[in-house]
C-alpha positions in Angstrom: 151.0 12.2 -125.7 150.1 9.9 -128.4 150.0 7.3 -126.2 148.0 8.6 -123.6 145.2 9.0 -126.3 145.6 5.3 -127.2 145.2 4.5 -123.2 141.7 6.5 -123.2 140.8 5.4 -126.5 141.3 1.5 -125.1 137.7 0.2 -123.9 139.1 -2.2 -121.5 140.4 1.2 -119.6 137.5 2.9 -120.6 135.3 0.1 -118.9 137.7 -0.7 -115.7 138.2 3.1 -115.0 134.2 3.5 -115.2 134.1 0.3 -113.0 136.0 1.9 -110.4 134.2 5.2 -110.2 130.9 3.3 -110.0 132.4 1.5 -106.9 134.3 4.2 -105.4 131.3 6.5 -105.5 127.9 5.4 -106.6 127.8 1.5 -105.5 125.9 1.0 -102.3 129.0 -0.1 -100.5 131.1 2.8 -101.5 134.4 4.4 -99.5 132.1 7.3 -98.1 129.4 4.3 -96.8 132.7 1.8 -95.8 134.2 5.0 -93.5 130.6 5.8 -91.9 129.9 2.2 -91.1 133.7 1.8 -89.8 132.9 4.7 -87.2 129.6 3.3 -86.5 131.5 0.1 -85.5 134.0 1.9 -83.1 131.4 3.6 -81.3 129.2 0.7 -80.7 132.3 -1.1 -79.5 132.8 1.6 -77.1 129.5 1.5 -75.7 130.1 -2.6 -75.6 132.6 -2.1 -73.7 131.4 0.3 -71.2 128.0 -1.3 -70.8 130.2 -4.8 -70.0 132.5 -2.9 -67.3 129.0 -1.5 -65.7 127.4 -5.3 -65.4 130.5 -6.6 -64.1 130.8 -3.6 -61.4 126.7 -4.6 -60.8 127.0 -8.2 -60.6 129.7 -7.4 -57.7 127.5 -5.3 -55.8 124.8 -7.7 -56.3 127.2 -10.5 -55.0 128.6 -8.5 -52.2 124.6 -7.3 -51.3 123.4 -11.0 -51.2 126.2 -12.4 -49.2 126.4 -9.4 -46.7 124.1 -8.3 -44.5 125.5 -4.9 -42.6 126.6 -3.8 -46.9 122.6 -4.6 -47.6 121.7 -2.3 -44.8 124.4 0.6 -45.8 123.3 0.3 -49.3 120.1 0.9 -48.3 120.5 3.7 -46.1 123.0 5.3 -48.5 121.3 5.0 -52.3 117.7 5.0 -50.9 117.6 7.0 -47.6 116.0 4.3 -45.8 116.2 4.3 -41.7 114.9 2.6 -39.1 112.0 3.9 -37.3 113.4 5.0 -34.2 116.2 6.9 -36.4 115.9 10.4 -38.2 118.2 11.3 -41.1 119.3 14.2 -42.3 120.4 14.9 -45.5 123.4 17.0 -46.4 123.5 18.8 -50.1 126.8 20.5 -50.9 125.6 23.6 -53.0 127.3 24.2 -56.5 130.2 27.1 -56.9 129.7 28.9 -59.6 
């Protein structure tokens, strides 16, 4: 017991101990701060690699659109409901169950 009270008596345990609070808690970079910007960097990886999966799938179809003809003309027709003009469309919406 005696010799715990001569370990919080010491100031060099006194000052390291108060150190490590200070940097565990209050410093700007803190664990709470170091865990936050951990996640943040996760989720922005995430989204990295999503938004690199979607420009590779678009530069494909771009490739594929400039290089083809008759998959211009079904793109068209499909995404934008373009026709010719001797042509009618009709469009066909599945309705939602419930």
């Amino acid at each position: 017991m005696k010799r715990f009270l001569n370990l919080f008596k010491n100031k060099y345990f006194l000052v390291s101990t108060a150190f490590l609070v200070w940097m565990i808690f209050f410093d700007r970079n803190d664990l709470f701060s170091q865990y936050e910007y951990h996640q943040q960097v996760n989720t922005l990886k995430q989204e990295r690699d999503f938004y690199q999966k979607e420009t590779a799938k678009v530069h494909q179809d771009l490739d594929e659109l400039t290089s083809n003809k008759e998959k211009l003309e079904k793109f068209a027709r499909e995404k934008y409901l373009m026709k010719k003009s001797n042509e009618d469309v009709f469009v066909i919406v599945k309705e939602k169950k419930d």
